[in-house]
MIDOSE-1310 file (N, C-alpha, C; in nm, 2 decimals, decimal comma, always signed):
residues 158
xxxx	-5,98/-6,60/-6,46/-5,89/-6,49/-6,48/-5,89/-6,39/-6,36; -5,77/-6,34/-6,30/-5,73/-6,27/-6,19/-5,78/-6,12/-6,25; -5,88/-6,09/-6,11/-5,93/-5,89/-6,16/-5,79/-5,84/-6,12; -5,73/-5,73/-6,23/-5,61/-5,68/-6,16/-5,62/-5,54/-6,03
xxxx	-5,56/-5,58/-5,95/-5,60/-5,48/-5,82/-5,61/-5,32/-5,86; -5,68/-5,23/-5,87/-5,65/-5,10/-5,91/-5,54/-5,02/-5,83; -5,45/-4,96/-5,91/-5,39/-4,89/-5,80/-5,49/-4,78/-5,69; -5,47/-4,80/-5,55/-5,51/-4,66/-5,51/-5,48/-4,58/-5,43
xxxx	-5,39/-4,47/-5,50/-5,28/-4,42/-5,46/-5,38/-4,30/-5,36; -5,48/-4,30/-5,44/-5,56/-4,19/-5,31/-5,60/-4,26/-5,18; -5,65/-4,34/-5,20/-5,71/-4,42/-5,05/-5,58/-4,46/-4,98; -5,44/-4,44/-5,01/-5,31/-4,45/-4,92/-5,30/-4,40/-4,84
xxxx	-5,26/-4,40/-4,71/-5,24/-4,27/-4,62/-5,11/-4,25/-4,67; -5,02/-4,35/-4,71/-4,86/-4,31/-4,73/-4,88/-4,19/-4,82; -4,92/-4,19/-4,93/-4,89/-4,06/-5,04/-4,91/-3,98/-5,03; -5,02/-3,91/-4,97/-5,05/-3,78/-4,90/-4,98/-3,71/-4,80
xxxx	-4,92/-3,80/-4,75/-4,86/-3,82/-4,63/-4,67/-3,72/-4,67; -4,66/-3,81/-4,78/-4,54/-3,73/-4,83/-4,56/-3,63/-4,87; -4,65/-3,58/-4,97/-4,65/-3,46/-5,03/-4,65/-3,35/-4,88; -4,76/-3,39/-4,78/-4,74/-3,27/-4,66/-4,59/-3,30/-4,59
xxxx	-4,50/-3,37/-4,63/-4,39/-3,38/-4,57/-4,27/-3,30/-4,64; -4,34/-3,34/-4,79/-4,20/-3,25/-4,89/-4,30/-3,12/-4,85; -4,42/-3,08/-4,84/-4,47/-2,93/-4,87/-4,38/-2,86/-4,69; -4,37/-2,95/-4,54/-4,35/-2,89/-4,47/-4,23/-2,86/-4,45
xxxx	-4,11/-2,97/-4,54/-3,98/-2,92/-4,53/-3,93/-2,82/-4,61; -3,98/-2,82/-4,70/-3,99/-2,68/-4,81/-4,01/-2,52/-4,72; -4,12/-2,56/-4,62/-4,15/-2,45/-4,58/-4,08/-2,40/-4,45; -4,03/-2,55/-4,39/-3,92/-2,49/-4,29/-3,79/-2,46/-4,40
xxxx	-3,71/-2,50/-4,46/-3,59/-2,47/-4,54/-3,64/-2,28/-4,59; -3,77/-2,26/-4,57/-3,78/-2,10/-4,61/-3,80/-2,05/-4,55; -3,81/-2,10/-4,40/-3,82/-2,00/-4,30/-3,70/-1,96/-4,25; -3,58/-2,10/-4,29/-3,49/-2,03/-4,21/-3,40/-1,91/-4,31
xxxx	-3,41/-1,98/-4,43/-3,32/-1,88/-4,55/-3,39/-1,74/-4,48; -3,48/-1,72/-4,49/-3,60/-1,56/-4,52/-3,51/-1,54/-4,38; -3,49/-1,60/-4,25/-3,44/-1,51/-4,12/-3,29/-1,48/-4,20; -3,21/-1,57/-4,26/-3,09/-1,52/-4,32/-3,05/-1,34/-4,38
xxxx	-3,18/-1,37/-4,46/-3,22/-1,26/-4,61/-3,32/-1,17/-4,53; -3,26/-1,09/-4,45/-3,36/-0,99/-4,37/-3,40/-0,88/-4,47; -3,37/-0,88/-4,56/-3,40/-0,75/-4,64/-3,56/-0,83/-4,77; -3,54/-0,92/-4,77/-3,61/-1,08/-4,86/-3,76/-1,06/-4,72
xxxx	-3,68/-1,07/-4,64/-3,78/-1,14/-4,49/-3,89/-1,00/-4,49; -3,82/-0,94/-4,49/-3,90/-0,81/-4,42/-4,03/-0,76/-4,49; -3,99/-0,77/-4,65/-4,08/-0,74/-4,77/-4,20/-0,82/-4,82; -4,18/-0,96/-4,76/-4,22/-1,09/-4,89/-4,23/-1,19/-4,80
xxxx	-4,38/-1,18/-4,75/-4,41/-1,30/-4,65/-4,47/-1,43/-4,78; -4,49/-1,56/-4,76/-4,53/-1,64/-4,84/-4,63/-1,61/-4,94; -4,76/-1,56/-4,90/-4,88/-1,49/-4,94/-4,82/-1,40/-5,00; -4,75/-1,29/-5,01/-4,68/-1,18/-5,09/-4,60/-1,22/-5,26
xxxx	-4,55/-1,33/-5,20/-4,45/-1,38/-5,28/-4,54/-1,43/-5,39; -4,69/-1,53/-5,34/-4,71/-1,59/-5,42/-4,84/-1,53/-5,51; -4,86/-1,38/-5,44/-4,92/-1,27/-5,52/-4,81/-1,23/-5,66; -4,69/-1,18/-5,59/-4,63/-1,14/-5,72/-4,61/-1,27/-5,79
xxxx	-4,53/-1,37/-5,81/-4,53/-1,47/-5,88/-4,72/-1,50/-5,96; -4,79/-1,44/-5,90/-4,92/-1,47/-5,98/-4,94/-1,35/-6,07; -4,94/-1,22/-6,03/-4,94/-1,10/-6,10/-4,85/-1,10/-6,24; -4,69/-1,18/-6,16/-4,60/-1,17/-6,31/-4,62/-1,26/-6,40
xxxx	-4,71/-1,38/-6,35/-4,75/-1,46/-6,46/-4,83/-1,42/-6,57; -4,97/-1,36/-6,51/-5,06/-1,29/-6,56/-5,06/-1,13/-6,62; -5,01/-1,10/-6,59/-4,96/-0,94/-6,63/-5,03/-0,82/-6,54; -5,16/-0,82/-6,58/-5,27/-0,73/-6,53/-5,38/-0,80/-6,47
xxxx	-5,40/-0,89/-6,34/-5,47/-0,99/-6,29/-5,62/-0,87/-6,18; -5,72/-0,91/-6,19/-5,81/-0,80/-6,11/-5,77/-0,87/-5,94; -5,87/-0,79/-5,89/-5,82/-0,89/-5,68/-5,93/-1,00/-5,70; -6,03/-0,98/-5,78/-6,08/-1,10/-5,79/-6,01/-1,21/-5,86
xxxx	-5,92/-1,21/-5,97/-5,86/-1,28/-6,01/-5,76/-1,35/-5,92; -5,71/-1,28/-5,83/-5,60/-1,33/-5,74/-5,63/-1,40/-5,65; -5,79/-1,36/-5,56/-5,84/-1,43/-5,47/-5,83/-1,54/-5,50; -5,92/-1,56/-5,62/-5,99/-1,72/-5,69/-5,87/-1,81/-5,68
xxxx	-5,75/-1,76/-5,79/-5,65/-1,87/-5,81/-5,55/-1,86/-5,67; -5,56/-1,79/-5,62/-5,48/-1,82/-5,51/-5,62/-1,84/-5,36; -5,68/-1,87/-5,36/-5,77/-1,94/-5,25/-5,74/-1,88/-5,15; -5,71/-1,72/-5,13/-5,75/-1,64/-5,05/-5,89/-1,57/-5,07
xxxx	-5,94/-1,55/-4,95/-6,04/-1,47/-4,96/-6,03/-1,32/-4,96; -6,09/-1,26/-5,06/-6,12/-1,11/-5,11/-6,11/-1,02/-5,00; -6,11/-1,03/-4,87/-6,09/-0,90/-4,79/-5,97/-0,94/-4,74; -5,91/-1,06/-4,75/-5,73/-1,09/-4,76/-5,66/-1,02/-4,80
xxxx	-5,70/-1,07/-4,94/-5,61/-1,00/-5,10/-5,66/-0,82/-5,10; -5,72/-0,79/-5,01/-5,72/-0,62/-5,01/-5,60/-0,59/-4,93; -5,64/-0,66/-4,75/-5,51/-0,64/-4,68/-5,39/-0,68/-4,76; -5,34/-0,76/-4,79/-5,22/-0,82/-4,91/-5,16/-0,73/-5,02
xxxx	-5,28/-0,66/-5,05/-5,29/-0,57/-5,19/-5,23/-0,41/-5,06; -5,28/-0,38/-5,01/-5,29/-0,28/-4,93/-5,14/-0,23/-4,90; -5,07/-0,32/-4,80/-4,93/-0,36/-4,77/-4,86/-0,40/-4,92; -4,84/-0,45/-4,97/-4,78/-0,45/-5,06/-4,74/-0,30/-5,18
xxxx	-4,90/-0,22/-5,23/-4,87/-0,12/-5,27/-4,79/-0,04/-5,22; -4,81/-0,05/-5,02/-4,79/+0,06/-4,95/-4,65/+0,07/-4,95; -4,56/-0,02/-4,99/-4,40/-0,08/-5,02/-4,36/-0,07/-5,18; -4,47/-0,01/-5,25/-4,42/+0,00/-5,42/-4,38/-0,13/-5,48
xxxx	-4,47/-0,25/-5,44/-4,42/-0,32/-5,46/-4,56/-0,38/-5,61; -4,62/-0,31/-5,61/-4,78/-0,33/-5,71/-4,83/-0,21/-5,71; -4,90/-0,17/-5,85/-4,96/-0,04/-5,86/-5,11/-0,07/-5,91; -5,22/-0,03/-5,82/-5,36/-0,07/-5,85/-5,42/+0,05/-5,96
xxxx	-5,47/-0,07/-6,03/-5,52/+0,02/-6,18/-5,67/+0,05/-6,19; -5,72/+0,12/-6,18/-5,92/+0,12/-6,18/-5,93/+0,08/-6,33; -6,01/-0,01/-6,33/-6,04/-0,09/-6,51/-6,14/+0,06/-6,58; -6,08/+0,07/-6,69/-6,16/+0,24/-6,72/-6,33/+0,15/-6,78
xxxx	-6,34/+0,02/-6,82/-6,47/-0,01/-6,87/-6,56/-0,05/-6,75; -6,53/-0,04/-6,61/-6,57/-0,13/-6,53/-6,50/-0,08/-6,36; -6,55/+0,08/-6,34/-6,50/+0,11/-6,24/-6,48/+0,03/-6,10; -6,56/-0,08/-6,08/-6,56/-0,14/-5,95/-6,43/-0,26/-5,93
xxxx	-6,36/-0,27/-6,12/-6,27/-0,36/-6,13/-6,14/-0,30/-6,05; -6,08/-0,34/-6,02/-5,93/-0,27/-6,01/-5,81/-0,39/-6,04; -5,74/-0,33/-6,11/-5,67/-0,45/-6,19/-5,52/-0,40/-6,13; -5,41/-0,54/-6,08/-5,25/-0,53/-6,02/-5,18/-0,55/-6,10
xxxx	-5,05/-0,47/-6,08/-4,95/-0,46/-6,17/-4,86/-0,46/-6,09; -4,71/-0,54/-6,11/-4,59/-0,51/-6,10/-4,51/-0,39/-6,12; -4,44/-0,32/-5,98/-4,37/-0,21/-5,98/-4,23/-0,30/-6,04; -4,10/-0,20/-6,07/-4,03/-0,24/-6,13/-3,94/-0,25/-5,96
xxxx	-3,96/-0,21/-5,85/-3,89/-0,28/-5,75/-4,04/-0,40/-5,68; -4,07/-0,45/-5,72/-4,21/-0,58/-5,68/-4,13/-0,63/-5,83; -4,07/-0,63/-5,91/-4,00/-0,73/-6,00/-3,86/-0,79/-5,98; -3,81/-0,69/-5,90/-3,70/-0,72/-5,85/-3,73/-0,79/-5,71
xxxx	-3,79/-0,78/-5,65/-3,82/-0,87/-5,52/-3,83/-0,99/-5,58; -3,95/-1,06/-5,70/-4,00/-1,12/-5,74/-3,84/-1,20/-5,78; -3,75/-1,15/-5,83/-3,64/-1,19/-5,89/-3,54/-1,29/-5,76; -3,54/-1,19/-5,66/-3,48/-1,23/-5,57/-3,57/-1,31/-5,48
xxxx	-3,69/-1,34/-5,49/-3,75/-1,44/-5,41/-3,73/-1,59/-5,48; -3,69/-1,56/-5,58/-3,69/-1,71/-5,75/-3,64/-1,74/-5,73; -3,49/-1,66/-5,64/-3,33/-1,72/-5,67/-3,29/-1,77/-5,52; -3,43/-1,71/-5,45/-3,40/-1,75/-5,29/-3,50/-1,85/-5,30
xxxx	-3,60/-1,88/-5,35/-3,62/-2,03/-5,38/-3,59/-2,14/-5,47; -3,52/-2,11/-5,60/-3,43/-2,22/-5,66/-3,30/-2,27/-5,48; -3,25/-2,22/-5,43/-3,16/-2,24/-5,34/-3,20/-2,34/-5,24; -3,36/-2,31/-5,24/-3,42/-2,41/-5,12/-3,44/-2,52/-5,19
xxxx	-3,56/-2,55/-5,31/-3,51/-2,64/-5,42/-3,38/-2,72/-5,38; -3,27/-2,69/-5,43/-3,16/-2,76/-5,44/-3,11/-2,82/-5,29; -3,15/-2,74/-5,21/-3,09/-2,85/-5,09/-3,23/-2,93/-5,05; -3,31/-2,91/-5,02/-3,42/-3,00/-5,01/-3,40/-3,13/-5,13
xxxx	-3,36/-3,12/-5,26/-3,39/-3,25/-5,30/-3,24/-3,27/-5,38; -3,14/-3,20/-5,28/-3,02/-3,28/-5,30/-2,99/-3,45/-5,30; -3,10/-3,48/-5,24/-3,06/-3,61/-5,19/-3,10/-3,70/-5,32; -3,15/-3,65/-5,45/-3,15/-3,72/-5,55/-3,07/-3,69/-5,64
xxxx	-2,98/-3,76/-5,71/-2,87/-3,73/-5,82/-2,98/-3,70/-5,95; -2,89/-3,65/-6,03/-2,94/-3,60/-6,16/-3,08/-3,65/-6,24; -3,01/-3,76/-6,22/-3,07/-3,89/-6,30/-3,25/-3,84/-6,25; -3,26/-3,86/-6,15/-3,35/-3,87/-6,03/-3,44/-3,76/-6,05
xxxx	-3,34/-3,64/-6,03/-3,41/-3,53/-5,99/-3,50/-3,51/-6,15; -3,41/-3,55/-6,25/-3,52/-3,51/-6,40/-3,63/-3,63/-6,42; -3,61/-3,77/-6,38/-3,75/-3,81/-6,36/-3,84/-3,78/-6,26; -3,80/-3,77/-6,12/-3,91/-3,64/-6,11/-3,98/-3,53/-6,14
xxxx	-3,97/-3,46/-6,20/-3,94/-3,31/-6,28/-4,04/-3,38/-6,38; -3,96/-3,47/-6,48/-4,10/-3,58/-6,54/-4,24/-3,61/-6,52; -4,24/-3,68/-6,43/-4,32/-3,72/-6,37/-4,43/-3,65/-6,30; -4,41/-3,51/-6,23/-4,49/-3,41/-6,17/-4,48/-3,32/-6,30
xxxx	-4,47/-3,31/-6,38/-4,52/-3,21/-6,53/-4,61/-3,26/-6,59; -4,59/-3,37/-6,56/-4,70/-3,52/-6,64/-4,84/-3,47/-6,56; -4,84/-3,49/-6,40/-4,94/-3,47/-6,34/-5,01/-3,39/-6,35; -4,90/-3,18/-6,29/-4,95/-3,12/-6,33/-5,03/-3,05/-6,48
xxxx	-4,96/-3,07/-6,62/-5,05/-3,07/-6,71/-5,15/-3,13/-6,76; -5,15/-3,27/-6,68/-5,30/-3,36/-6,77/-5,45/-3,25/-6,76; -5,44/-3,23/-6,61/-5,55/-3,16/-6,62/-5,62/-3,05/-6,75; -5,51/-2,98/-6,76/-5,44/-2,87/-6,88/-5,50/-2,89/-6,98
xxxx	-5,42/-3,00/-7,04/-5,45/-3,05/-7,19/-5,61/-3,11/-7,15; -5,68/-3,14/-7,10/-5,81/-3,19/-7,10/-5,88/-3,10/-7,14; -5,88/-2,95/-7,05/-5,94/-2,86/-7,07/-5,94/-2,79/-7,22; -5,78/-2,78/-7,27/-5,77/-2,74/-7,40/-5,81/-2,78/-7,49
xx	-5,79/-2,94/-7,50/-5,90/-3,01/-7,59/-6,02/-2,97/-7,65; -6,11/-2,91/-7,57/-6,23/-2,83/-7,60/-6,24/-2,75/-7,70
């Protein structure tokens, strides 16, 4: 009886290889919209964007919360935090149980950036993976929901 070969999609150089190819054209397609959207550009560098997108997920996130899941380091997310307040774009809260906490909030113009950074990246979205018809684009969409939640449900299980 034949051992069947394991897939090994990690030991590939090809598959890695694409993901840093869709991650670098994604990131040129948003460099050039943001030179477009000078008012988008000026406000909301990558790091910024993906502070608020983490804040509006979370509601009231501490800087240590933000560091961690976003894999910046803590005298980063001060500079980040710093500039961003300085723009009304987040309002720093001192945790009243735990003065050394300080917990970020969404200004209602850092929700509207937030709004207009969504709709300036659904646009990049759609021309980057024009090149798959419908059909395509929802088995993908499939298929990377699959990935990203397994982890998810593992943990929840518990």
């Amino acid at each position: 009886m034949k051992k069947e070969k394991k897939d090994r999609i990690g030991k590939s150089a090809g598959f890695p290889a694409i993901f840093f190819a869709i991650g670098r054209r994604l990131r040129e397609e948003a460099k050039e919209n943001m030179k477009k959207n000078t008012a988008l550009n000026m406000q909301c560098t990558f790091g910024s964007f993906a502070v608020l997108h983490y804040v509006d997920e979370c509601g009231t996130p501490s800087m240590r919360d933000i560091a961690r899941n976003l894999f910046i380091t803590p005298p980063a997310v001060t500079l980040l935090i710093d500039g961003m307040a300085k723009n009304k774009l987040l309002l720093r809260m001192v945790d009243p149980d735990d003065r050394r906490t300080v917990h970020i909030k969404l200004t209602p113009r850092g929700k509207k950036l937030l709004k207009q950074g969504k709709n300036h990246q659904g646009m990049i979205l759609e021309k980057v993976f024009s090149v798959l018809d419908r059909r395509e684009r929802l088995q993908l969409m499939t298929l990377l929901e699959k990935v990203a939640t397994a982890g998810l449900k593992k943990k929840q299980s518990f």
